[in-house]
C-alpha positions as CSV (number, residue, x, y, z in Angstrom):
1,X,0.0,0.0,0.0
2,X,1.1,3.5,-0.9
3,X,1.4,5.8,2.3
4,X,-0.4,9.5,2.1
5,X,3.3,11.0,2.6
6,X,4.7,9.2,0.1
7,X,1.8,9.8,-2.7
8,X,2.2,13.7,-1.7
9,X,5.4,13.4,-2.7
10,X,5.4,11.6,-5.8
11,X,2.7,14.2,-6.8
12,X,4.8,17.1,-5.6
13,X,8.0,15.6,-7.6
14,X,5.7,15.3,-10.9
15,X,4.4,19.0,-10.6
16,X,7.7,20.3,-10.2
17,X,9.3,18.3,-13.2
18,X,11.4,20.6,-15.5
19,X,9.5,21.4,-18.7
20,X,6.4,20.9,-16.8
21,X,3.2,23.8,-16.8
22,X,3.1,25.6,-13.7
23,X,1.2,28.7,-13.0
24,X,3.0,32.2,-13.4
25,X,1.8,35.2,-11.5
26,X,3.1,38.3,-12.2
27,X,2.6,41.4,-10.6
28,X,2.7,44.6,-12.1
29,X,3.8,47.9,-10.6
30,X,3.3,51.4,-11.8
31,X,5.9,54.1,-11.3
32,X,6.0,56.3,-8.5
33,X,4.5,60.3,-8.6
34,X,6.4,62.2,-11.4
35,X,6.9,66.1,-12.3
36,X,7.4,66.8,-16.0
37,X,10.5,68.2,-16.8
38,X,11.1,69.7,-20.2
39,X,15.1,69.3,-19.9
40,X,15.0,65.6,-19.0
41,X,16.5,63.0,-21.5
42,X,13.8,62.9,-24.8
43,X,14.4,58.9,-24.7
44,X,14.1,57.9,-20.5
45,X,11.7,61.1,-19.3
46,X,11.8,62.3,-16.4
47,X,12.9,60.8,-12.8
48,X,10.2,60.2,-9.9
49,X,9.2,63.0,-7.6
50,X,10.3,63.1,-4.1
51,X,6.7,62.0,-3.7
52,X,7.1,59.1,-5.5
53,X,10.1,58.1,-3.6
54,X,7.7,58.0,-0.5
55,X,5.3,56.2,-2.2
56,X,8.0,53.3,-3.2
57,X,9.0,53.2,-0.4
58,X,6.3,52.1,0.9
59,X,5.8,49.5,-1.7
60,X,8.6,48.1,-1.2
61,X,8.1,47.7,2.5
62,X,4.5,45.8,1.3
63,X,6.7,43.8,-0.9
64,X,9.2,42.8,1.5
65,X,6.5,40.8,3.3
66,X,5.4,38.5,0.9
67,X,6.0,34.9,1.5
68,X,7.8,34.2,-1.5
69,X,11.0,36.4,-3.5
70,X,10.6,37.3,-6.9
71,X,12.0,34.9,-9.7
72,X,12.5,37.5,-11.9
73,X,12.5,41.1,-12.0
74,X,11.8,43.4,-14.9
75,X,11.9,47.3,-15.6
76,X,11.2,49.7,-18.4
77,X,14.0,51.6,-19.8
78,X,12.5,54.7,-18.8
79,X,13.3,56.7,-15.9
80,X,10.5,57.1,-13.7
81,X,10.1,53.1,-13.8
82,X,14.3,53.0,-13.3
83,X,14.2,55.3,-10.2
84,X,11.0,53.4,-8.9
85,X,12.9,49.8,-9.0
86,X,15.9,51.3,-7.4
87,X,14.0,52.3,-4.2
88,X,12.2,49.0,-4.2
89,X,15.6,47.0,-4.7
90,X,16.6,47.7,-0.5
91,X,13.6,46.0,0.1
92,X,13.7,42.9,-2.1
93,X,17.3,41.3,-1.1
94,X,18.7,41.0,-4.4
95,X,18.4,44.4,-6.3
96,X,19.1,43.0,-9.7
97,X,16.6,44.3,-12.3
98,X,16.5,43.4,-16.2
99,X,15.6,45.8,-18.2
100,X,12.7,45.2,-20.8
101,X,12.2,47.4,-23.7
102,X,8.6,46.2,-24.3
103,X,7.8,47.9,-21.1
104,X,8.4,51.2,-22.4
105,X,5.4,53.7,-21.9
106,X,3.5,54.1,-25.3
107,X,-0.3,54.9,-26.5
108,X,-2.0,52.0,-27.5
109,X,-5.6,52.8,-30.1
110,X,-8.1,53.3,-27.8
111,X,-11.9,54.2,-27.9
112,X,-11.5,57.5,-27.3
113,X,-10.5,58.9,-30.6
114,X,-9.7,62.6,-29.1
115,X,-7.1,60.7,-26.7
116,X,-5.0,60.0,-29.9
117,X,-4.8,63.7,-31.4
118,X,-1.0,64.3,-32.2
119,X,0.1,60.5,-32.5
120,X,0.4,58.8,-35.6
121,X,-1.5,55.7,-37.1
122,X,2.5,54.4,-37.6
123,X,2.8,55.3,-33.1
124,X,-0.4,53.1,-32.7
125,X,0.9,50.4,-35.0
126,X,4.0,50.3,-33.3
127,X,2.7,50.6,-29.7
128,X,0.4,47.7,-30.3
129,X,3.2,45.6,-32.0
130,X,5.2,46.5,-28.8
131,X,2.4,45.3,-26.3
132,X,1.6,42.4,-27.7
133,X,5.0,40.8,-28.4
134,X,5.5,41.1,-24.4
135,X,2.2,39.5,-23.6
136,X,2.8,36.6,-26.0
137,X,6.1,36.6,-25.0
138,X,6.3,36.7,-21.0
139,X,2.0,35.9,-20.1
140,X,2.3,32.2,-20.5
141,X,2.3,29.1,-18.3
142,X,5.8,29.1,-16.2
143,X,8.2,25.5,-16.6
144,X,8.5,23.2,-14.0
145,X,7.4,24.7,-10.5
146,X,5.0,28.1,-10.0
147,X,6.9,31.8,-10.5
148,X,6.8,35.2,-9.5
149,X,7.5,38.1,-11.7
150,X,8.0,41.9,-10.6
151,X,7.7,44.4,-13.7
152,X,8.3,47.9,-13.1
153,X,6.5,50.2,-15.9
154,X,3.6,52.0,-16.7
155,X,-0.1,52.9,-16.7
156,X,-1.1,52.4,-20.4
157,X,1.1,49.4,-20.5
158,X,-0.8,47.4,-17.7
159,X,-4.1,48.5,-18.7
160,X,-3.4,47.4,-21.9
161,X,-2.2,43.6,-20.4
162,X,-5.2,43.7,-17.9
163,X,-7.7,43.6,-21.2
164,X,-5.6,41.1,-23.1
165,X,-5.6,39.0,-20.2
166,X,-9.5,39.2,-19.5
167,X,-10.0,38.5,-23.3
168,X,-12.1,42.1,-23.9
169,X,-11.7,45.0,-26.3
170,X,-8.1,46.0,-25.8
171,X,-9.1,49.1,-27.0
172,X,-11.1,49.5,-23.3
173,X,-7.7,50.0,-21.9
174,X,-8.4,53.4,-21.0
175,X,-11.9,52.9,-19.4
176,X,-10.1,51.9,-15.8
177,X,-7.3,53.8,-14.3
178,X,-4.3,52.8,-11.9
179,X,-2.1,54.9,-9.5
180,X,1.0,55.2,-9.2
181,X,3.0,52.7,-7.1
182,X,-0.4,50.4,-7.3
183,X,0.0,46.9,-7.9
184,X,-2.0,44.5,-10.6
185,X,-1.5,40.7,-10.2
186,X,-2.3,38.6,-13.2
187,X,-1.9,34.7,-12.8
188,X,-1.9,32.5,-15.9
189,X,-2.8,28.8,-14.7
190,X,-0.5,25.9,-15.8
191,X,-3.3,25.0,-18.5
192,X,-2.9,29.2,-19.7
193,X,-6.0,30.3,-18.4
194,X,-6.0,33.7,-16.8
195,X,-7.1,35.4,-14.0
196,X,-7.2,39.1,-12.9
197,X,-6.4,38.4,-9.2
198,X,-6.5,42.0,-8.4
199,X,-5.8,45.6,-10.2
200,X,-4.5,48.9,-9.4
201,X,-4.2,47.7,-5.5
202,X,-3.0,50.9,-3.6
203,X,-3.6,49.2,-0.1
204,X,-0.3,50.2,0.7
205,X,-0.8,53.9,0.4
206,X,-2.9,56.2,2.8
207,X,-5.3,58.1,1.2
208,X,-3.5,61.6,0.8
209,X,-0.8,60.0,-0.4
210,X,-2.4,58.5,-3.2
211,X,-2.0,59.9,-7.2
212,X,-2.2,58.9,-10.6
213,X,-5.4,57.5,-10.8
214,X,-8.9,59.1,-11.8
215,X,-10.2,61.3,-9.2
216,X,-6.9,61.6,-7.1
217,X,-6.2,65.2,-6.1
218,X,-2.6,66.5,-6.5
219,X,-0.5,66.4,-3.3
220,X,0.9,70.0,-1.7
221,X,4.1,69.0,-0.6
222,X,5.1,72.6,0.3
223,X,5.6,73.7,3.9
224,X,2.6,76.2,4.4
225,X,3.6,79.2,5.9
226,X,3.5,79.4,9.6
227,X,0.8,81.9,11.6
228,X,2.4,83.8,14.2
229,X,0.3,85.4,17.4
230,X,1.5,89.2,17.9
231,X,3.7,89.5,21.0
């Protein structure tokens, strides 16, 4: 007769057999709060905020708890996404971070024809091409045991991976909004079925520090001016 423990095992062995489908979750991150700067580099943009620093910060802290460490790490080459994976890194033990040029920020077609004014059909073309060669090539089943991904990018990018991944009208990618520093976890099952396990999570976050998404106000981070009693 087989023993419990050793069926468990056997079953365990066989699920973690290389070249074996196992589930893949990946979790995506937005940037930290930005302020545009008309003399940062053309090709990166500009850094994160001293705001957004806060916010990472307290990402990364959130991050730090999870049971498990990230198997791999991805950032776009920009530098908002740059700065906000170099604050995370203290937290996550092993600060190595690969950057991925399909992360970049770009302006998928969308519904909302007056969004597009200024941006060529050859921009859309490209942008699409751009978005779907990462989701074919990184949202699939994992090999041999489940994974955990980190990616570091942008707003249009994960809205556009959230409606690929639910099967809808990728061109509803801007009908939902994320903040920044908010998290989106996307699981693909070892048979590639997906699930949306949770978007634009800014649990981390209180309330007035929380921007980027619809309906956020902006954040005074100016020291008011003190009142002063006459002597």
């Amino acid at each position: 007769m087989i023993s419990v423990l050793t069926l468990q095992t056997a079953l365990a062995e066989t699920a973690a057999t290389p070249g074996n489908p196992a589930a893949r979750v990946i979790y995506l991150v937005r940037h930290g709060h930005y302020d545009s700067d008309p003399n940062a580099d053309p090709d990166r943009g500009p850094g994160i905020s001293t705001l957004g620093v806060v916010q990472s910060r307290l990402l990364g802290a959130r991050l730090a708890r999870l049971p498990f460490a990230f198997e791999r790490r991805f950032v776009s080459p920009m530098q908002r996404a740059r700065d906000t994976a170099a604050t995370l890194a203290g937290d996550l033990g092993n600060g190595r971070f690969q950057v991925l040029e399909d992360l970049r920020e770009c302006t998928p077609t969308t519904r909302r024809r007056a969004q597009l004014e200024g941006l060529s059909e050859q921009e859309l073309a490209d942008c699409e091409a751009q978005l779907e060669g990462l989701y074919t090539r990184h949202f699939r089943p994992a090999s041999g045991q489940e994974q955990h991904e980190l990616m570091v990018c942008h707003g249009n990018v994960i809205r556009y991976l959230i409606t690929r991944s639910l099967g809808v009208d990728s061109e509803a990618w801007l009908e939902m909004s994320v903040g920044h520093t908010s998290i989106t976890r996307i699981r693909i099952e070892a048979d590639g079925s997906f699930k949306l396990v949770g978007a634009g999570d800014v649990g981390h976050l209180p309330p007035r520090l929380q921007t980027g998404a619809s309906g956020d106000h902006e954040i005074d981070l100016q020291i008011p001016a003190l009142l002063l009693e006459s002597p």
